[in-house]
C-alpha positions in Angstrom: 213.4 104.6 48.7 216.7 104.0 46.8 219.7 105.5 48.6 222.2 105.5 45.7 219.6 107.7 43.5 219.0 109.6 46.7 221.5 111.3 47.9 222.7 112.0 44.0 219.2 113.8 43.4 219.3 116.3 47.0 221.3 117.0 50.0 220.3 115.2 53.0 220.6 116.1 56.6 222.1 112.8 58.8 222.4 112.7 62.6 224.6 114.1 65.0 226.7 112.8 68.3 225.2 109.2 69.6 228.1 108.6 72.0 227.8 112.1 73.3 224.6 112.1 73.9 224.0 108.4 75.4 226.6 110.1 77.8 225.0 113.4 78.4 222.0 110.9 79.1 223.7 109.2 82.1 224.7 106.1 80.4 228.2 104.9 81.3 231.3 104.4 79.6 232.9 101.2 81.1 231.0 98.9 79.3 231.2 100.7 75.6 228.0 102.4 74.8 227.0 99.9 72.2 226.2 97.2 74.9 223.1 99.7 75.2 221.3 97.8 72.3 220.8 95.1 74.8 220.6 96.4 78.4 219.1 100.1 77.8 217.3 99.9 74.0 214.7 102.2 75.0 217.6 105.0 76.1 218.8 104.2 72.5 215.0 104.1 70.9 215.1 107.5 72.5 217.9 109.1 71.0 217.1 107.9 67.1 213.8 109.6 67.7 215.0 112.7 68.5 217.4 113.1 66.3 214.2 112.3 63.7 212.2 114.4 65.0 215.0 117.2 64.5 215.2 116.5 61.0 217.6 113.8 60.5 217.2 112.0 57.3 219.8 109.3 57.4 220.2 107.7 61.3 223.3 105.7 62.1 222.8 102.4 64.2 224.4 102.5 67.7 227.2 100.1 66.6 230.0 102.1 66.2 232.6 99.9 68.3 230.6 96.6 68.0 232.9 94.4 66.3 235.2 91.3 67.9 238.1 93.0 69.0 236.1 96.3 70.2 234.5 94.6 72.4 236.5 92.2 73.4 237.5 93.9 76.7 233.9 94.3 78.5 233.7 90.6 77.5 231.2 91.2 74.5 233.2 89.6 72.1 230.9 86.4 71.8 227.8 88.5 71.3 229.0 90.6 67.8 225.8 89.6 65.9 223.1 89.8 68.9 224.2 93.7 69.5 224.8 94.6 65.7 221.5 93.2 65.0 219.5 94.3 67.9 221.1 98.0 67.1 219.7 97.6 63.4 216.2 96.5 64.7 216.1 99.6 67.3 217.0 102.1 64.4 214.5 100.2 62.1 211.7 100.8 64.4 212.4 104.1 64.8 212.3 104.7 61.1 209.0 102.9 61.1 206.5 104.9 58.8 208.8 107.4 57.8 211.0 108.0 54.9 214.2 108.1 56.2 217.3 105.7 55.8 219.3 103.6 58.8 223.0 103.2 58.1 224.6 100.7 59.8 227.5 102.4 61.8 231.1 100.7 61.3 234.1 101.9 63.2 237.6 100.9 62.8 239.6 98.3 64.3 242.5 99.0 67.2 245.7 98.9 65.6 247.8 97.9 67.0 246.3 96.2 69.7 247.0 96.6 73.3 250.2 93.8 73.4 251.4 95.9 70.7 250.8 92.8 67.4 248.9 94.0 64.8 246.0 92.1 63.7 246.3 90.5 60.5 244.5 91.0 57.2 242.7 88.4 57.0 242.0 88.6 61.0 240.4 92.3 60.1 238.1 90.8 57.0 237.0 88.3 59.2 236.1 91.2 62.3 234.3 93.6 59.7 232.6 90.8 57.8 230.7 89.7 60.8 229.7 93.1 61.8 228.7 93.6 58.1 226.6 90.7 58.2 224.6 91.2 61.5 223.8 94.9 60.0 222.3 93.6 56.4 220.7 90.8 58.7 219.3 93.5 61.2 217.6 95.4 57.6 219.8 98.7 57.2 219.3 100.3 54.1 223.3 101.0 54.1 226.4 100.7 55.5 228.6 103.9 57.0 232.3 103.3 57.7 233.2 105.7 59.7 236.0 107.3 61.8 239.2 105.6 60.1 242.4 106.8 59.8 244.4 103.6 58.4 243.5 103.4 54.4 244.4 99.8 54.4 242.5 99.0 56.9 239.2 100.8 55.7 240.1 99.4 52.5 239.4 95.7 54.3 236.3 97.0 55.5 234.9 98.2 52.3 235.7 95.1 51.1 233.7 93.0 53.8 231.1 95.4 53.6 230.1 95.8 49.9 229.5 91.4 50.0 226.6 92.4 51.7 225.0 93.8 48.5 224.1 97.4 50.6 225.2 100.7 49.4 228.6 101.7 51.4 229.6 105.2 52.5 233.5 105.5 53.4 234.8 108.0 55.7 237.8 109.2 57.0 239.0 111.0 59.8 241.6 113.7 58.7 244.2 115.6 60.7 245.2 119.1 60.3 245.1 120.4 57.1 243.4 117.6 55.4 245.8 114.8 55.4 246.1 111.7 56.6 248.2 109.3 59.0 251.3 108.5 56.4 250.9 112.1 54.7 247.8 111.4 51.8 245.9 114.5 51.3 241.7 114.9 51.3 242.2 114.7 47.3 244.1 111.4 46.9 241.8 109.9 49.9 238.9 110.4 48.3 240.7 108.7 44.9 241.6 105.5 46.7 238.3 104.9 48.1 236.9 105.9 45.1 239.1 103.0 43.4 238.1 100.8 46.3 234.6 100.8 44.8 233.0 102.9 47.6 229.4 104.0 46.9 229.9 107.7 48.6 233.2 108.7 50.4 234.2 111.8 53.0 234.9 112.7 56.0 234.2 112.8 59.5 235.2 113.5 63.2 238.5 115.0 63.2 238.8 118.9 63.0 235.9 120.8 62.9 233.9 122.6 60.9 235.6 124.9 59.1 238.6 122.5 58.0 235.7 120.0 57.1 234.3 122.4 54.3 237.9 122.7 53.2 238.2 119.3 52.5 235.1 117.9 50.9 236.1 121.1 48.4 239.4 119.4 47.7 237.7 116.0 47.5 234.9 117.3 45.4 237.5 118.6 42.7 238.7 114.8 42.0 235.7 112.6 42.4 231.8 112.7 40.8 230.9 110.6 43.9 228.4 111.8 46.8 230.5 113.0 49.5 229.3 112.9 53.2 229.9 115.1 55.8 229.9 114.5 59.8 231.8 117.3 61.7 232.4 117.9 65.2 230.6 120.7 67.2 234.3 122.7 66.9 237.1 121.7 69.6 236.0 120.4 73.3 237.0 122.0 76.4 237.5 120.0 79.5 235.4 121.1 82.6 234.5 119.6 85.4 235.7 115.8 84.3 233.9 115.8 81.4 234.6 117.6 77.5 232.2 120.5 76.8 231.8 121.4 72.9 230.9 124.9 72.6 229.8 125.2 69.1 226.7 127.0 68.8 223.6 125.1 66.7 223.4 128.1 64.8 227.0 128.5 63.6 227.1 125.0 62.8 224.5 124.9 61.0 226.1 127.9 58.8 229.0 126.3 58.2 227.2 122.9 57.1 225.1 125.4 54.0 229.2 125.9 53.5 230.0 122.3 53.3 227.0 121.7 51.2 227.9 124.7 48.8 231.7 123.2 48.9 230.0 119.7 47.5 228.4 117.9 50.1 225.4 115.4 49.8 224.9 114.1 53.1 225.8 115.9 56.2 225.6 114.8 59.6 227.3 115.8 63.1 229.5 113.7 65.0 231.6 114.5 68.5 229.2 117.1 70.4 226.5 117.6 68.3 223.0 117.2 69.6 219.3 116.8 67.9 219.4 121.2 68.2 222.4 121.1 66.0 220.6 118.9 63.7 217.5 121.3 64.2 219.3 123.8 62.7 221.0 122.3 60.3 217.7 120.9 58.5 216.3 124.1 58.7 218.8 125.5 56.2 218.8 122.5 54.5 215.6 121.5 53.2 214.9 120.7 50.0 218.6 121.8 48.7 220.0 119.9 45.2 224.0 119.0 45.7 225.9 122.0 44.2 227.7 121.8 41.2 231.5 120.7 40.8 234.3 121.1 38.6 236.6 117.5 38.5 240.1 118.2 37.6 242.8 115.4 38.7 246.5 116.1 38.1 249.0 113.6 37.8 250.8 114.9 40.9 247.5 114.6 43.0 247.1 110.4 41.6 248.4 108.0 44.3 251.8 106.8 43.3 254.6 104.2 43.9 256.8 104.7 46.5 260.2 105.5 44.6 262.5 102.1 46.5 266.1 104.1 45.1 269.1 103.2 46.9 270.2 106.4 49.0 273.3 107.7 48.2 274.5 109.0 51.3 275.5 107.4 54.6 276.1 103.8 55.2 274.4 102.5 51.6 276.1 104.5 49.5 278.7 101.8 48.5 275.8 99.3 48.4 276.5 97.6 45.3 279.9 97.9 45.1 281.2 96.5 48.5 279.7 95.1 51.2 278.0 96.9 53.8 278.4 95.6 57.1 276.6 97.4 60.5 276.5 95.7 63.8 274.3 96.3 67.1 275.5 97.4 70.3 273.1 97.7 73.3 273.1 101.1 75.2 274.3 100.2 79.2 271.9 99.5 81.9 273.5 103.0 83.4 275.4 106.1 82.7 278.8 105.0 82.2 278.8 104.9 78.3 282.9 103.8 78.0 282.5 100.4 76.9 280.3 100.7 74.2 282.8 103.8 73.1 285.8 101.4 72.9 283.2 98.8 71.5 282.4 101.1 68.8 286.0 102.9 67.9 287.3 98.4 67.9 284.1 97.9 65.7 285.2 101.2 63.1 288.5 100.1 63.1 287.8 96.7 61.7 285.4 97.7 58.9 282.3 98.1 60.2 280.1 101.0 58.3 277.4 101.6 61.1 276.4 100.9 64.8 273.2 99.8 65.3 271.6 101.0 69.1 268.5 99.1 70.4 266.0 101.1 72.0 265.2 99.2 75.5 265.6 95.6 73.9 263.1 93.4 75.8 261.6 96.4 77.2 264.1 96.3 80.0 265.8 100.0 80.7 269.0 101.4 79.3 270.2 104.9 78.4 268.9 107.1 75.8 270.1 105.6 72.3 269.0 109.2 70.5 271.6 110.4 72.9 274.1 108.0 72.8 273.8 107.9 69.2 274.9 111.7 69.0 278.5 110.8 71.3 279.0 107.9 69.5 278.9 109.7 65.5 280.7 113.2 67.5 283.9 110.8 69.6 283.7 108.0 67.7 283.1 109.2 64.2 280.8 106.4 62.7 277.3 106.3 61.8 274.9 105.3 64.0 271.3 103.7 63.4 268.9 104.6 66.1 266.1 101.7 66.7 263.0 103.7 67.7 260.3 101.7 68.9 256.1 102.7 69.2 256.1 101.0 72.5 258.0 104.0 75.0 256.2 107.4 72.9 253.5 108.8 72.0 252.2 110.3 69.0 253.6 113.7 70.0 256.8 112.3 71.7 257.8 110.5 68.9 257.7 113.6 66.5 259.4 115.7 68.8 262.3 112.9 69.5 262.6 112.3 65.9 263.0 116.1 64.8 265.7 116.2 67.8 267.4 113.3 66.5 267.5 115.3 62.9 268.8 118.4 64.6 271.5 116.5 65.9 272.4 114.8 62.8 271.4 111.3 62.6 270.1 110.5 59.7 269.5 106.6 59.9 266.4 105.2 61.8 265.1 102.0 61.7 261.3 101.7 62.7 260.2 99.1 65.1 256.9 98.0 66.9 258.5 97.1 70.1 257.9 94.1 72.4 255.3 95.1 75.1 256.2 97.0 78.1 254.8 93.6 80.1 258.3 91.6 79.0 260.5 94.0 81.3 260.8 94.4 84.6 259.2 97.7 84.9 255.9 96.3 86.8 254.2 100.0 86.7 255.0 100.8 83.0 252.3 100.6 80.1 253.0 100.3 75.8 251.7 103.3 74.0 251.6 101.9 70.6 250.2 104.9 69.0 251.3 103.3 66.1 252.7 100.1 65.0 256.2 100.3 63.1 254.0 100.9 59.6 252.4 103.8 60.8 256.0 105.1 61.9 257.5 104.4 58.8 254.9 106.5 57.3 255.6 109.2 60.0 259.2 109.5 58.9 258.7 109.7 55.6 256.7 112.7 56.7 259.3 114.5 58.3 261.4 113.8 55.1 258.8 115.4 53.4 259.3 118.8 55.6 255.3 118.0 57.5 254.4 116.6 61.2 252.2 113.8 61.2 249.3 116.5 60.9 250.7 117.7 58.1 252.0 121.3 59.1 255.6 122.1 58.1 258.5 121.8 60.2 260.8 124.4 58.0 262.7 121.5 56.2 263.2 117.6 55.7 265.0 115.4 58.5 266.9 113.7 55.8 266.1 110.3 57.4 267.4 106.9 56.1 264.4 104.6 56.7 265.1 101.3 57.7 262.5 98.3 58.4 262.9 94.9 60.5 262.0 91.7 58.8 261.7 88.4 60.4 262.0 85.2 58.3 261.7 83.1 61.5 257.9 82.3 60.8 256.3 78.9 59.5 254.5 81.6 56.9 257.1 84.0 55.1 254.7 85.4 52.5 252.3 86.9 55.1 255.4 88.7 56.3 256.6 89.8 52.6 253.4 91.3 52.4 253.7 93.6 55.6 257.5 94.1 54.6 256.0 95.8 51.2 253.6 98.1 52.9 256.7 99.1 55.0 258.6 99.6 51.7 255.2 101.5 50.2 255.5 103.8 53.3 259.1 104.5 53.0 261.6 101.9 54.2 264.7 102.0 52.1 266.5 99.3 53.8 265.7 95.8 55.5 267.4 94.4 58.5 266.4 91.3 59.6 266.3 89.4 62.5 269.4 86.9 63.2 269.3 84.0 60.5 270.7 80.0 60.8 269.5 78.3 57.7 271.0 78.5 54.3 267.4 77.1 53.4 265.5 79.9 54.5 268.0 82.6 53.2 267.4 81.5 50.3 263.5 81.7 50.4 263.8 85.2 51.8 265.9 86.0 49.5 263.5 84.5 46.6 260.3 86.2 47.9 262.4 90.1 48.7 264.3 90.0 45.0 261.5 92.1 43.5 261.6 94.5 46.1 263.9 96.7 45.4 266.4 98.0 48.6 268.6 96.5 50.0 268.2 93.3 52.5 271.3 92.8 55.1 270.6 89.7 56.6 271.4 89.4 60.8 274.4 87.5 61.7 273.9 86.0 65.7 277.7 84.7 66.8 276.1 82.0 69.7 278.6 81.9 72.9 277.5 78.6 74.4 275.0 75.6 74.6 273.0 77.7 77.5 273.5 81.2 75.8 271.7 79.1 72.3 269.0 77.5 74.2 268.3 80.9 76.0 268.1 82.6 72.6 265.9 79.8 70.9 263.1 79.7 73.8 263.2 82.9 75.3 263.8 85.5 72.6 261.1 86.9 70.2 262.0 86.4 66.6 264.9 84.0 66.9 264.6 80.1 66.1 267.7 78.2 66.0 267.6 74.7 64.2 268.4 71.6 65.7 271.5 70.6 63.9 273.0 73.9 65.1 271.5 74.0 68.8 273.8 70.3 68.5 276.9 71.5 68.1 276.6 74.0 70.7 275.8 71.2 73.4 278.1 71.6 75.7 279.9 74.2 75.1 281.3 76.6 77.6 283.6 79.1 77.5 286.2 79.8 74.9 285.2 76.6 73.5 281.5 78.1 73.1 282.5 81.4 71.2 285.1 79.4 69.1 282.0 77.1 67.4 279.3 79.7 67.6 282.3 82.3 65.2 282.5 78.6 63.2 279.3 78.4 62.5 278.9 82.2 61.5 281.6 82.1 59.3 280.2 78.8 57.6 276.7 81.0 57.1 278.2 84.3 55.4 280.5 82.1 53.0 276.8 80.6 52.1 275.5 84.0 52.2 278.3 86.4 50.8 277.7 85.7 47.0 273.8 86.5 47.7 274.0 89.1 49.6 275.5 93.0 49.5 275.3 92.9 53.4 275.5 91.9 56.9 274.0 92.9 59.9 276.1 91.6 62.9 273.8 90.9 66.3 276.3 90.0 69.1 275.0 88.8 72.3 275.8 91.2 75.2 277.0 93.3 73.2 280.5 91.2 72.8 281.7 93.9 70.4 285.3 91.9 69.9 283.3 88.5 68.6 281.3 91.4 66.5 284.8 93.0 65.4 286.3 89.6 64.1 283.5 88.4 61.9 283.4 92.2 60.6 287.1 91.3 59.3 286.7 88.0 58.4 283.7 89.8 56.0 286.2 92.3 55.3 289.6 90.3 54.6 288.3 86.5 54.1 290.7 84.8 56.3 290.2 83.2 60.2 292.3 85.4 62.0 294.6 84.1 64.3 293.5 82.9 68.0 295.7 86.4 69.0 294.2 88.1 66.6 290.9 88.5 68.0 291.0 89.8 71.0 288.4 87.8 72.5 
């Protein structure tokens, strides 16, 4: 049997739930269900048999989360290949006889992962290529991608698996009302996997049923491609410690005729559906040919380029002309806000165009910067840029703080990961990381767009100035180019980066970011002393201070200290100023008067007098 030729000539009927059934069966969770292969096969023999003898024509190998970093946490990580392999050879002996396929089940990665870094690229190739390979090894007649919600990252994994030579099916998980994480609707999904060279592209998990016919129609307008089909059984309820679906075999199997009449080749069930749901489903199945469909793509519906204009509002709209200059302030440890209110009024009052606020730097505590932010732009009257990190919300905090923040008027965020929650000294608290800062880039471009991350509208746009952190601290500045564009492809207009030393690396970054488009204000760090530079240089994430400089600090103390550390600042924006249309001004703790003098010596280009500054 041919797959390809298949599934293009009739509709076929996959499988439904493994996960909730091996569970429903008794087998538990804390191991991951795919360590079954090896210690329960027959449990797992079991299940493909059923599902067979319910009418399942394409069966799915019990390797869903069984790549490296998956598994990693039940200590499985060394034995990728024995379980992939051993989970093609049980669903291969199933099959034995009959004429129906095995697809070898890929999942997605954990993005970020739990210490809140982001696998890389080539880290991710490397994960799916040796699933991908243990699967062809094992004898599948295909490989099912399944369950992703990151188009890059499924992209990777298209890209691993199609070296194996095997047909590929790409799905991916939608939200509410067919979109996407980062706001791509069920018609533009189905183009870029399309592009990606996928052999047959849908959907699966997710909503349920009804939403699922919905968008294999929109996908089936735009592509000729077989599209697949794996619902859930509807919503699940929680009773009793464990999630009940209540969708009846019957109605889902109605609403899969629906999906098939909507364009469907292959359809399956995923979350909650059992080999009675699949019953039914092949009963109204059988012998079907796909339905015809109607392909009309409109320019508007093609995947575009993120449009990289400089806004005109706010802080950037004399970008160009003069030069922009914000500086960072840390909320206080407590209530009392009256220092960083005379910090920022000093700050305004020597030129400075925003006030950056850090949200829980280090992941130590300090005050609410969304609500700081809104006394500092209504007493102070400057513009504020709230840092908002993935570590402290989730998913559904973070929307709802973000369309606060809009209702109160800030308009400038700038998206950051977050160090893990492990750095502070909260011993009990844990990183959320729903997202990394990509993801909430993409999120914010959302809410510009008037749509939640699930895509349902929220009346009107926040009107958000996107900003992204870069850091040119790394022994390998194209890898973080590369990330800075996908930030920039997701809706970062502006680029703050962490604090900068070298004229020799400024100029690199500012080689490799030319082409980019928006604006790239590089940080400015005024050091205090010799132990304030060697704290920085060995304790604090993103920060490498060169040996030359780390040398003219020895030794200094005091007002000796911030005299040098304001020399050499100085000595990097007159490097810097011709290059450059910005600054962003990083003071340590918070020292807003060393911030306030370099803001005037950016403004007026003179060395103010020792009086002068206030320090």
């Amino acid at each position: 049997m041919n797959f390809k030729e298949t599934v293009s000539e009739k509709v076929l009927v996959g499988d439904g739930a493994i996960g909730t059934m091996l569970y429903a069966r008794c087998a538990g969770m804390e191991s991951g269900f795919e360590r079954l292969n090896l210690t329960s096969p027959d449990l797992v023999l079991e299940l493909h048999e059923d599902y067979i003898a319910a009418g399942s024509q394409v069966i799915e190998t019990n390797t869903f989360g069984a790549n490296r970093l998956r598994m990693a946490p039940f200590g499985y990580e060394d034995r990728v290949r024995e379980v992939n392999l051993r989970g093609s050879l049980l669903a291969r002996k199933a099959v034995a006889g009959k004429d129906v396929f095995v697809a070898g089940s890929m999942g997605p990665i954990p993005r970020p992962r739990a210490d809140g870094d982001s696998p890389k690229d080539d880290e991710m190739l490397a994960v799916f290529r040796e699933q991908a390979e243990a699967l062809a090894e094992g004898g599948v007649d295909l490989l099912f991608l399944e369950t992703f919600s990151d188009l890059d990252q499924i992209r990777l994994a298209l890209k691993a698996a199609r070296e194996t030579g095997l047909p590929v099916i790409a799905c991916m998980s939608f939200l509410e009302r067919g979109r996407i994480m980062g706001g791509l609707g069920a018609e533009q999904v189905a183009l870029e996997l399309e592009s990606a060279a996928a052999h047959a592209v849908g959907a699966n998990c997710g909503t349920g049923t009804l939403e699922m016919t919905q968008n294999i129609k929109r996908m089936a307008s735009v592509t000729c491609l077989p599209l697949v089909a794996y619902a859930n059984s509807g919503f699940p309820e929680y009773v009793d410690g464990r999630y009940i679906y209540r969708t009846t075999p019957e109605y889902f199997a109605a609403m899969g005729l629906e999906t098939v009449r909507a364009g469907a080749n292959l359809v399956g069930g995923c979350c909650g559906t059992t080999p009675e749901h699949i019953r039914c489903l092949a009963g109204l199945l059988r012998d079907r040919a796909p339905s015809a469909r109607t392909i009309s793509v409109s320019a508007a519906e093609k995947p575009g380029k993120a449009d990289t204009s400089v806004p005109q509002t706010g802080f950037l709209a004399k970008w160009g002309r003069e030069t922009v200059i914000t500086v960072e302030l840390d909320p206080p440890k407590g209530l009392d806000c009256s220092r960083v209110l005379e910090g920022c009024r000093s700050l305004k009052q020597a030129g400075a165009d925003a006030i950056n606020l850090a949200e829980n730097p280090l992941a130590r505590v300090r005050v609410g910067n969304i609500a700081l932010a809104d006394l500092i732009q209504r007493e102070v009257g400057i513009e504020v840029i709230v840092h908002i990190t993935c570590r402290d919300r989730n998913l559904i905090g973070l929307q709802s703080d973000l369309m606060g923040a809009s209702l109160l008027g800030i308009r400038s965020i700038l998206a950051v990961t977050g160090d893990p929650a492990g750095m502070g000294e909260q011993s009990g608290a844990s990183s959320v990381f729903d997202l990394n800062s990509i993801g909430l880039i993409g999120l914010l471009r959302d809410l510009n767009n008037g749509l939640n991350g699930a895509g349902n509208p929220i009346d009107r746009g926040a009107g958000f100035t996107i900003g992204a952190a870069f850091n040119p601290n790394v022994r390998n500045m194209e890898a973080q180019v590369a990330r800075l564009e996908k930030k920039i492809a997701n809706g970062a207009v502006f680029v703050q980066t962490q604090p900068l030393f070298e004229p020799e690396r400024l100029e690199t970054m500012l080689s490799l970011t030319e082409d980019l488009g928006i604006p790239v204000l590089p940080g400015i760090l005024p050091l205090l002393s010799e132990r304030n530079t060697e704290f920085l240089h060995n304790e604090v994430p993103g920060i490498n201070i060169p040996d030359d400089i780390r040398l003219r600090m020895r030794g200094k103390t005091g007002e000796a200290g911030v005299r040098e550390g304001l020399a050499i600042a100085r000595e990097f924006i007159d490097t810097a100023r011709p290059k450059v249309g910005g600054f962003y001004i990083i003071p340590p703790f918070a020292k807003h008067a060393v911030a306030a003098e370099l803001v005037r010596y950016i403004r007026k280009g003179y060395q103010p007098a020792e009086e002068e500054t206030g320090i």
